[in-house]
C-alpha positions in Angstrom: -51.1 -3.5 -32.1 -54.0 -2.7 -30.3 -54.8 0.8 -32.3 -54.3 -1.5 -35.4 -56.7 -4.0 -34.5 -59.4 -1.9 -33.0 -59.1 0.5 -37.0 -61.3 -2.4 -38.3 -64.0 -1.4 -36.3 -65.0 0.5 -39.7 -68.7 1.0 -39.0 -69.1 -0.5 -35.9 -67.5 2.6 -33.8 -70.5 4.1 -33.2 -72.0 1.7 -31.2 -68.6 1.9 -29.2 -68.9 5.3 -29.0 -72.4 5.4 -27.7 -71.7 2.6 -24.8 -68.7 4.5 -23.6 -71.0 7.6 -22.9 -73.9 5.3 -21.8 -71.2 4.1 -19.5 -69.6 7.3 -18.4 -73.2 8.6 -17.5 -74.1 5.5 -15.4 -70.8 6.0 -13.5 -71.9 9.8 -12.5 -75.2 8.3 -11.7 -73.3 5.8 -9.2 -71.2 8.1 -7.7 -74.0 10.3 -6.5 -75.6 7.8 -4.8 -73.2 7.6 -2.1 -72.8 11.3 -1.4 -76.7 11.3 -1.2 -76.5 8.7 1.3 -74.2 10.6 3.6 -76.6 13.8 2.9 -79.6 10.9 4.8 -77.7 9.5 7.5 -76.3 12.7 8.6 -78.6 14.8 8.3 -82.2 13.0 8.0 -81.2 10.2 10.6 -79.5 12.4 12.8 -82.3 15.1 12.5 -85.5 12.7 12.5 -86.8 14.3 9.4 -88.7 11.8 7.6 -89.5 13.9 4.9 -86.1 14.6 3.6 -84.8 10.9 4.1 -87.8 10.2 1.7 -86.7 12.7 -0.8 -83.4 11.3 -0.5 -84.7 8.2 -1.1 -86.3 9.0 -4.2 -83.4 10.7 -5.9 -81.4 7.4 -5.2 -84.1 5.4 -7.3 -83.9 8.0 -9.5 -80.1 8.0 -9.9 -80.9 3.7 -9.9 -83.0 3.2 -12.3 -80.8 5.9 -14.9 -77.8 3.7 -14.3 -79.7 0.7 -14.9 -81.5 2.1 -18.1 -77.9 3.5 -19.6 -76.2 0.1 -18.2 -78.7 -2.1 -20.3 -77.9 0.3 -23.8 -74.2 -0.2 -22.9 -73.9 -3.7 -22.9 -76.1 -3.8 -25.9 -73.5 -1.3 -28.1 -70.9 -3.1 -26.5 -72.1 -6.0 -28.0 -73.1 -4.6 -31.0 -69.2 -3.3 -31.8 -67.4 -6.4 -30.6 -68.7 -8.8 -32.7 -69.0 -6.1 -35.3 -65.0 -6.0 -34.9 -65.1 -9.6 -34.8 -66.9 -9.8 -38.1 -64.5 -7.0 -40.0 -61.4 -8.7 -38.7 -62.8 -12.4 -40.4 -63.8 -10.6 -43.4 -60.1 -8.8 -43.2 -58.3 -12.6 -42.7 -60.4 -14.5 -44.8 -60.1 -11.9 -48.0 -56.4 -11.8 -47.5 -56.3 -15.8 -47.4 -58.0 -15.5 -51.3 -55.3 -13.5 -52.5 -52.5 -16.2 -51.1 -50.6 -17.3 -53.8 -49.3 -21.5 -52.7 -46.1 -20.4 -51.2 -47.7 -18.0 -48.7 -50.1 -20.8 -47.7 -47.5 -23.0 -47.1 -46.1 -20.6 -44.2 -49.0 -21.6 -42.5 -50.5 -24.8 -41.1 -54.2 -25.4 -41.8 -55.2 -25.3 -38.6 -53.4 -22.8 -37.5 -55.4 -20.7 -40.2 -59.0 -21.9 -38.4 -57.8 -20.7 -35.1 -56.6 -17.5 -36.3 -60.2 -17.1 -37.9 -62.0 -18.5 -35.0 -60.4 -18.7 -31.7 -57.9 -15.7 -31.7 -60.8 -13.5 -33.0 -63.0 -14.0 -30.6 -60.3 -13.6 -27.8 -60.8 -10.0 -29.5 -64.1 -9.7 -29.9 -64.9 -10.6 -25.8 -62.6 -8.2 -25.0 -64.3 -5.7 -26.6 -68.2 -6.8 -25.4 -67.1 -7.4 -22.1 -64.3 -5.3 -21.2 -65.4 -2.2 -22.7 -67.5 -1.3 -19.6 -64.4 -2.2 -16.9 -62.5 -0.1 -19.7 -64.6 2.9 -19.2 -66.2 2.4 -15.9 -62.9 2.3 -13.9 -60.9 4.9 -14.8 -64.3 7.2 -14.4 -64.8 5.8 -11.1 -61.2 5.9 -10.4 -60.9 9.7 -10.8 -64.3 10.6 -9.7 -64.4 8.7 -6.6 -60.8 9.8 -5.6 -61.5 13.5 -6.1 -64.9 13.0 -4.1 -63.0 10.9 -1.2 -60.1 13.8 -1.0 -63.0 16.1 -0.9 -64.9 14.7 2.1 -61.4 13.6 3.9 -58.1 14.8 2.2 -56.3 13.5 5.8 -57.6 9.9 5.4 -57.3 10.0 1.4 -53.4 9.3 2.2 -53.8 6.0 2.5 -54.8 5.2 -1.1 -51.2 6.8 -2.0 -49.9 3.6 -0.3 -52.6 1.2 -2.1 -52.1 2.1 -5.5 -48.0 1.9 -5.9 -48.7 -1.9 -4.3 -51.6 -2.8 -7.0 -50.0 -1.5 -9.9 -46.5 -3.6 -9.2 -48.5 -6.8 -8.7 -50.5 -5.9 -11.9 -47.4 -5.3 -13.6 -45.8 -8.5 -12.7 -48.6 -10.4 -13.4 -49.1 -8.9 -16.8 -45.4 -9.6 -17.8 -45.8 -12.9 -17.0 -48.6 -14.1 -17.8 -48.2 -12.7 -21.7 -46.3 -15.1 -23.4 -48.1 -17.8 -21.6 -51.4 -16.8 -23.8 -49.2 -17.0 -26.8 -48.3 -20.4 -26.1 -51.8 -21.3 -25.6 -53.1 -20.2 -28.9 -50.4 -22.4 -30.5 -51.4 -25.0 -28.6 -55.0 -24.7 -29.4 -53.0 -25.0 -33.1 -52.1 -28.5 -32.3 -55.3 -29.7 -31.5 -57.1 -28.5 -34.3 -54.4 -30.2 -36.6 -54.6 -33.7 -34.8 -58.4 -32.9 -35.3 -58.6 -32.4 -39.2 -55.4 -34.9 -39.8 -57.5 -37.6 -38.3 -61.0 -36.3 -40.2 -59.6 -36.4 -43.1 -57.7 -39.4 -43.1 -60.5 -41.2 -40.8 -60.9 -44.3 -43.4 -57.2 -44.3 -43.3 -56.6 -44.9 -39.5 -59.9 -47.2 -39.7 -58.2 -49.6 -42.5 -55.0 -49.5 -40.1 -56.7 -50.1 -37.1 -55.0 -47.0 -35.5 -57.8 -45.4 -33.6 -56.0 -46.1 -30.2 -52.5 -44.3 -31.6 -55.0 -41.3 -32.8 -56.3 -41.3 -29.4 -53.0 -41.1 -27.5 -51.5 -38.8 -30.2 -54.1 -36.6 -29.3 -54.5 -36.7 -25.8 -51.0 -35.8 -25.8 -51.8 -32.2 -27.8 -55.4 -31.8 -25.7 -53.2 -32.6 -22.1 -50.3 -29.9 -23.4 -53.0 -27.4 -24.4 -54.7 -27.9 -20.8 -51.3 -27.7 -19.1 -50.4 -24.1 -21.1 -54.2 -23.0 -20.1 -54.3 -23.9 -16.9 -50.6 -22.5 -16.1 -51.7 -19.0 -17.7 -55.3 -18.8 -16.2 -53.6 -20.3 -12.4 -51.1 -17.3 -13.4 -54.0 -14.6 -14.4 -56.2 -15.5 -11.3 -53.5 -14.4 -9.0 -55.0 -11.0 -10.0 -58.4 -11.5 -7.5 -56.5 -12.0 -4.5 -53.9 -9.6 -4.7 -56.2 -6.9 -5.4 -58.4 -8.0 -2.4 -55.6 -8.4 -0.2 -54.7 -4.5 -0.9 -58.4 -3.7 -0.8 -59.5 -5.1 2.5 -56.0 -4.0 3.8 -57.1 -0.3 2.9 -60.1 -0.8 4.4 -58.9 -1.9 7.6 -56.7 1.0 7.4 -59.6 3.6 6.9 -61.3 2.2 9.5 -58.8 3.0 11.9 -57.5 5.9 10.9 -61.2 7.5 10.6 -62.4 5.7 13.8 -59.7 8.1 15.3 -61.0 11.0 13.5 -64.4 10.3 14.9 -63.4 10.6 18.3 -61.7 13.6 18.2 -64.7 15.3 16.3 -63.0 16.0 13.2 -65.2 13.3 11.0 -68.6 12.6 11.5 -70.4 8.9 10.6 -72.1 10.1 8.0 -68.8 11.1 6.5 -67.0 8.1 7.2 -69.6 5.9 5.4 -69.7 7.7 2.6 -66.0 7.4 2.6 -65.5 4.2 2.8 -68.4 3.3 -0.1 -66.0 6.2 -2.1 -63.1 3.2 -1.0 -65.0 0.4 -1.9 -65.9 2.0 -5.9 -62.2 3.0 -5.9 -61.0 -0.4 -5.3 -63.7 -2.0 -7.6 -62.7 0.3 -10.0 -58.9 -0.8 -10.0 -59.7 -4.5 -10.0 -61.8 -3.8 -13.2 -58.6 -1.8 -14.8 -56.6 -5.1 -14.0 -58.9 -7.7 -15.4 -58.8 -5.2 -18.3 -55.4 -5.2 -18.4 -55.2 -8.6 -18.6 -58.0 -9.3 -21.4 -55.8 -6.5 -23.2 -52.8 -9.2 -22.7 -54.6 -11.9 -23.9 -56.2 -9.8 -27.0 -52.4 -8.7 -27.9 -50.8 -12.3 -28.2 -54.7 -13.1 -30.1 -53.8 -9.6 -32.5 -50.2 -10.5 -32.7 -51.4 -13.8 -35.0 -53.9 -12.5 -37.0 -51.9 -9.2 -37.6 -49.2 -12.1 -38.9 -52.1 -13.7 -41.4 -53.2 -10.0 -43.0 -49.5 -9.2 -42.8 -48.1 -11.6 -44.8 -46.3 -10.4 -48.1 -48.4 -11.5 -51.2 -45.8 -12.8 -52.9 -47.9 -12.8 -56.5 -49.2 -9.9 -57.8 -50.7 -7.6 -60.4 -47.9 -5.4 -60.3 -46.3 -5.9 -63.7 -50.3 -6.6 -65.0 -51.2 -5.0 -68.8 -55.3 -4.7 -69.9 -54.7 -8.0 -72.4 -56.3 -11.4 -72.4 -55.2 -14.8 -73.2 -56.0 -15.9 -76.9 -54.6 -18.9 -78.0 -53.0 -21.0 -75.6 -49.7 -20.9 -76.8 -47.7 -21.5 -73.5 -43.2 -21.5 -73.9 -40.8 -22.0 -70.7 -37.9 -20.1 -71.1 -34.4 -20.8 -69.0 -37.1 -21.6 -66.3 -35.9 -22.4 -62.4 -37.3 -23.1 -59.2 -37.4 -23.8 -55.8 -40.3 -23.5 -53.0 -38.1 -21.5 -50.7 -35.4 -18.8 -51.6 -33.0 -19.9 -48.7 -33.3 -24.0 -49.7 -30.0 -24.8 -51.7 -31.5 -26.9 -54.3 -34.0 -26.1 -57.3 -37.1 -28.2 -57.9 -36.9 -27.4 -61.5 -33.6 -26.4 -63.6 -33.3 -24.8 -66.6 -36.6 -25.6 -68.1 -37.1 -24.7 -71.7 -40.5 -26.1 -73.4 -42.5 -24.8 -76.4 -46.0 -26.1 -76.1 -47.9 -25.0 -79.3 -51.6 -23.6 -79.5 -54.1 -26.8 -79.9 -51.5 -29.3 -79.3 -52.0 -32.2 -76.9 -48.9 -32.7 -74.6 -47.8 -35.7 -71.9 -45.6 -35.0 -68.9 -44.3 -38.5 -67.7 -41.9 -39.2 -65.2 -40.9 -40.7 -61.9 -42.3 -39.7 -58.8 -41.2 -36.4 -57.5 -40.1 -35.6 -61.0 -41.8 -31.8 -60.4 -44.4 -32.6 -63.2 -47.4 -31.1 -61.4 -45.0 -27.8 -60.1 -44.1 -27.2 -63.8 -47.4 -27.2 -64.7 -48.6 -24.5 -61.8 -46.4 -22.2 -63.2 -48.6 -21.6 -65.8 -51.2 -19.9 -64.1 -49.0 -18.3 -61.4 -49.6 -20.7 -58.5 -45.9 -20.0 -57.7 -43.8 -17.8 -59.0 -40.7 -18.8 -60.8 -37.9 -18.2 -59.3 -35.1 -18.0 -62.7 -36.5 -17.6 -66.5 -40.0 -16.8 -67.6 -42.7 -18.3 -68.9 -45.2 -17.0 -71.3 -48.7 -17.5 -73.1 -48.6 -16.6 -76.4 -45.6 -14.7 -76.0 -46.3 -12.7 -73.4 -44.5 -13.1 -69.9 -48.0 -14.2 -67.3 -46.3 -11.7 -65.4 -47.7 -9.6 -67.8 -51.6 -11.0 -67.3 -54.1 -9.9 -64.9 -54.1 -13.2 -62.7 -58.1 -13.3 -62.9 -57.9 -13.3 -66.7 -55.1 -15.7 -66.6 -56.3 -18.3 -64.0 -60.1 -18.1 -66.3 -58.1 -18.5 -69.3 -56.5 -21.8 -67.5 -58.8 -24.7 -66.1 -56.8 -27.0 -63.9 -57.9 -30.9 -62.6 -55.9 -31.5 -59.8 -54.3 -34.4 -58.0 -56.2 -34.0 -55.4 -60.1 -33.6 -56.6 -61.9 -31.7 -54.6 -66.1 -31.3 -54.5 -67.7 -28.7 -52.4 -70.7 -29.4 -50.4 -74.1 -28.6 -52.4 -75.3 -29.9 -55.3 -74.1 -32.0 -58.6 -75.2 -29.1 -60.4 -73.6 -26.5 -58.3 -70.2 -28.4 -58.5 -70.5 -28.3 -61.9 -71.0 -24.8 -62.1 -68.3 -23.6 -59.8 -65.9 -22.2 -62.0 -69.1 -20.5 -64.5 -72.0 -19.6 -62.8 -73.9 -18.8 -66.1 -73.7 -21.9 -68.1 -76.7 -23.3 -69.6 -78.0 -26.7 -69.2 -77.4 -27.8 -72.7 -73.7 -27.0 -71.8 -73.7 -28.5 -68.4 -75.6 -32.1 -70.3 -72.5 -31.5 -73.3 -69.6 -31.9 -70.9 -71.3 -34.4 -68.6 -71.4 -36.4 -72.0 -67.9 -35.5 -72.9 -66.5 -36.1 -69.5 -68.9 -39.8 -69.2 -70.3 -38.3 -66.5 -73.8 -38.7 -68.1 -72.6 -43.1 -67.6 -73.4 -42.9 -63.8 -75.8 -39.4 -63.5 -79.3 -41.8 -63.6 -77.9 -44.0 -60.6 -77.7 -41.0 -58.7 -81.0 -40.7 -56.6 -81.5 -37.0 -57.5 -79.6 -36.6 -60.3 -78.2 -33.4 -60.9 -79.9 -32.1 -57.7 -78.2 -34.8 -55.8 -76.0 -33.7 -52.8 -72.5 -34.1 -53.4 -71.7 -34.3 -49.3 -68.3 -32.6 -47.6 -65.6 -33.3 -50.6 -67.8 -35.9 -52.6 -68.0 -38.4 -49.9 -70.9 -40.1 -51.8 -69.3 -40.7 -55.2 -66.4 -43.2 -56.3 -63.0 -41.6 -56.8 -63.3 -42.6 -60.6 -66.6 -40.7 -60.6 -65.4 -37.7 -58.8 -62.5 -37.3 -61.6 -65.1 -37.3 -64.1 -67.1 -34.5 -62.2 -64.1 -32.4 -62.0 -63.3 -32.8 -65.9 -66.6 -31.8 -66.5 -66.7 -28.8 -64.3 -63.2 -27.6 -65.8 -64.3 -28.4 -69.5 -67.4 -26.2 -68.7 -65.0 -23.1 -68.5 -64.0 -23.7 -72.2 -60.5 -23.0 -71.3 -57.9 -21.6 -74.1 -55.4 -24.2 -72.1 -56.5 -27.5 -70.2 -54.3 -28.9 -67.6 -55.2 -32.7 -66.0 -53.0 -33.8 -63.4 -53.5 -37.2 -63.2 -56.8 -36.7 -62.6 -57.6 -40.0 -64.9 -55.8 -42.5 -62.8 -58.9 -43.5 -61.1 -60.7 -44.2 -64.2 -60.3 -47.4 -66.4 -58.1 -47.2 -69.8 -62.0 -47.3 -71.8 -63.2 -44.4 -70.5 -60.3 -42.9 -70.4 -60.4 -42.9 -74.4 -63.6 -42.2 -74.7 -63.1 -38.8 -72.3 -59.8 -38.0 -74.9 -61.4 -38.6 -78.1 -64.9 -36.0 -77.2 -62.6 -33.5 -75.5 -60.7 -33.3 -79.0 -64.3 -32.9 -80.8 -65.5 -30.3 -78.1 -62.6 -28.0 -78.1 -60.3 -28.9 -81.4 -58.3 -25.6 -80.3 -57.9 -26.4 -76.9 -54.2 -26.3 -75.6 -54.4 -29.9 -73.2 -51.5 -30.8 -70.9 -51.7 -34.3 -69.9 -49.7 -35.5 -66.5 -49.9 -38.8 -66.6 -48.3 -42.2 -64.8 -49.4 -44.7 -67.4 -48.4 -44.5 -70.6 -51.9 -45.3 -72.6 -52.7 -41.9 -71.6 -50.4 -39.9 -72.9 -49.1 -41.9 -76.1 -51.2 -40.1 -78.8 -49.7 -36.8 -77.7 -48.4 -34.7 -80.2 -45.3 -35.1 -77.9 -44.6 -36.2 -74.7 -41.8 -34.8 -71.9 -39.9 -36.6 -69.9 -39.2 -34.7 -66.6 -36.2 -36.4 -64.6 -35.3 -35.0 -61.5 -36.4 -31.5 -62.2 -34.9 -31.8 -65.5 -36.5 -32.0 -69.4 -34.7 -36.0 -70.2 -36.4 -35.7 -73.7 -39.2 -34.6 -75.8 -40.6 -36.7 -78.8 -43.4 -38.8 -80.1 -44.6 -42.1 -78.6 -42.7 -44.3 -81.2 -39.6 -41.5 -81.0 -38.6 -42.4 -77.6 -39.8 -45.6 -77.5 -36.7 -46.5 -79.8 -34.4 -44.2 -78.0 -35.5 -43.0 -74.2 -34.0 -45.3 -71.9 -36.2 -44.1 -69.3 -39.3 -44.2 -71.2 -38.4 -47.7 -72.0 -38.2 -48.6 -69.0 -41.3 -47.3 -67.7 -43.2 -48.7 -71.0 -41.5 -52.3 -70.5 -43.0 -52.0 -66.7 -46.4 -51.4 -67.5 -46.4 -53.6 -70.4 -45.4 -56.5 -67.6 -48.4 -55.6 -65.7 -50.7 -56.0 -68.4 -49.3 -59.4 -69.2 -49.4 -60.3 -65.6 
């Protein structure tokens, strides 16, 4: 996992690289400065020669001011390829997320997505700035020191073989343990971003309900379980500190004795024994740094572990079957088509689907709610996959498309209408960067957006806000006609993206988009009737099922369900 993470490095391993020499050198640089000190206290001190204690001296500031210059340049490339990694493994997430067809965003939650692209990348990115000199320095300092300490005392070195077998089996229980606790954390952190952005974006919702106090306990309930998981894994991880003093000040006590012993026989001289134990003390630094290592690797594994899941994921739509061939006409035909969102779910969504829609024409989709109108529709471009059947544009399976020539071939107006932040302008010209003016001002016109353009304060400069928080929902269907006309489609698709508009303009939108694009294949998904009734012919979807196809006056004189649903409407109106 880790080998796999750390391969997006890409360009950035040279600046990991560099800080684990900088930091090997340093460590050398340390580890002289004790063995000089021995050289002063038992030989300068004990001799009363100032003039070598000074010399001494100075090749310890030496030595100092090295390890501070190479310790400054490591923790800048340490830096330098942690958030580089960091960067390279957004880049890696986010470009994978663009090629997501609808079902492989429905495995994930949302929020679970922003954590994956925030949080659990920078788990991985601190563990690279900060635990790349523990990473480097101890095991350095760990073999150094230890050869350096057998060499000045290979009797009192024994006692470290007692030390280490007791810090690695705490290390090791506490890693074991502690693991799937900072799994349960991150999915925790999960939860409270999703009470967070439910509640955002439903705010004038819970406002017009007068549920602010239910938000409120709904989430302190997901912030108190996420502090629980936290503080049981960090209360779990800091067990680490102790333990590793206990052994170190246990070894200590140990030396002490054992070389106070040595001292008075004459077999180890002060000197010596100083040295030794500032040998002890790197040592033991040195293994604590391996553990807290150890357990930022733990922590970075159940952080790689979910993003590995989001670049992972099987692509479920491809180019695979893709031929060098663009759409032409618009013809669009559903063959024998089925479907259902997930393989293992017993029941289709859509059965035995067969449609001919011709080049030009206009067509309704009516039906009850949950009928599966708008999921036959995002078949078209291969926003899902279809699970039985096929279904082509002008004859030709859109297996068979590239999926960029396809989806430009296709403009869509959604349900849900969405407007980035940045300009009117900018909105419009979302889906074709290059348009002109003249053609932005022609669909405005066509679209009525030009009806409410000069109460805007800027006008096409104004700032749309975060999802077109400053326009009317009937004005916000009429900017995203616009910006879909705009792409002069072959085939136009509006999901009920009039019903916020009023039956006038409504007309008005129908009649110019006929004069603008006479050719133009338009798919109409509608709940009232008035907008779909001068169809060349409408469908009636029941159930995931075709009930009919005909004219306006056709089934009007023999669809019961149309009936009905014209007898309704026409009740409203009277009323």
């Amino acid at each position: 996992m880790l080998i796999r993470l750390f391969s997006y490095m890409g360009k950035y391993k040279k600046y990991a690289v560099f800080a684990m020499l900088c930091i090997t050198v340093e460590s050398i640089f340390e580890l002289l400065v004790p063995l000089i000190m021995a050289d002063v206290v038992d030989v300068g001190v004990a001799s009363g020669d100032t003039a070598y204690i000074y010399a001494k001296g100075a090749q310890m500031v030496v030595c100092a001011v090295l390890a501070l210059i190479l310790g400054m340049g490591s923790a800048r490339f340490a830096a330098l390829a942690g958030q580089g990694l960091g960067a390279e493994l957004r880049r890696a997430e986010y470009e994978r997320l663009q090629h997501y067809s609808f079902s492989n965003i429905d495995h994930f939650r949302s929020s679970s997505l922003v954590t994956r692209l925030t949080s659990d990348v920078t788990n991985i990115q601190n563990a690279v700035s900060m635990g790349m000199r523990p990473f480097c320095r101890g095991p350095v300092m760990l073999v150094a020191a230890t050869a350096v300490a057998f060499s000045i005392n290979h009797t009192l070195a024994v006692v470290f073989f007692v030390a280490l077998p007791l810090l690695a089996a705490a290390l090791f229980v506490i890693t074991m343990k502690v693991r799937p606790l900072y799994s349960r954390m991150q999915g925790a952190v999960d939860t409270v971003n999703r009470i967070v952005q439910e509640n955002l974006t439903a705010i004038r919702v819970v406002k017009a309900f007068v549920r602010e106090d239910y938000e409120i306990a709904k989430f302190e309930e997901g912030n108190k379980n996420l502090r629980t998981q936290s503080e049981t894994a960090f209360r779990l991880a800091s067990l680490n500190m102790p333990a590793m003093q206990f052994v170190m000040y246990g070894t200590i006590l140990g030396i002490l004795l054992f070389g106070g012993e040595l001292i008075q026989t004459g077999n180890m001289q002060v000197g010596e024994l100083t040295g030794f134990l500032s040998y002890v003390l790197q040592i033991l630094n040195s293994l604590m740094m391996i553990s807290n290592v150890f357990l930022m690797l733990t922590r970075s594994v159940a952080s790689g572990v979910r993003i590995m899941e989001v670049i992972d994921e099987k692509i479920d739509i491809t180019d695979g079957q893709a031929k060098d061939i663009e759409v032409e006409q618009g013809d669009i035909s559903f063959e024998h088509v089925w479907f259902k969102y997930k393989k293992e779910a017993k029941e289709y969504v859509l059965s035995d689907v067969n449609l001919q829609i011709r080049a030009g024409q206009t067509v309704g989709i009516i039906g009850q709610t949950g009928a599966a109108k708008s999921t036959l529709v995002q078949l078209i471009p291969r926003l899902y996959e279809v699970e039985k059947g096929v279904v082509k544009v002008d004859g030709v399976p859109v297996q068979e498309y590239p999926m960029e020539r396809l989806r430009d071939a296709i403009a869509m107006v959604l349900q849900k209408n969405t407007l980035f932040s940045g300009s009117l302008l900018s909105n419009l010209k979302w889906g074709r960067e290059d348009a002109s003016m003249e053609e932005v001002e022609e669909v405005c016109r066509i679209a009525c957006v030009d009806e409410f353009l000069d109460r805007l304060p800027e006008g096409y400069e104004t700032e749309m806000g975060q999802g077109g928080v400053n326009v009317s929902g009937g004005q916000k269907q009429r900017i995203c006609i616009a910006r879909a006309l705009l792409k002069k489609p072959k085939v136009l698709i509006l999901d009920d993206s009039t019903s916020a508009v009023d039956t006038a303009t409504e007309r008005r939108i129908r009649e110019r988009m006929q004069e603008y694009l006479p050719f133009m294949t338009k798919i109409v998904i509608a709940q009232r009737i008035s907008s779909v009734r001068n169809a060349d012919q409408i469908v009636i979807l029941d159930d995931g099922k075709i009930n009919d196809i005909g004219t306006h006056e056709e089934l009007l004189a023999r669809n019961e369900i149309y009936q009905q649903i014209y007898e309704s409407q026409k009740e409203g109106v009277e009323l």
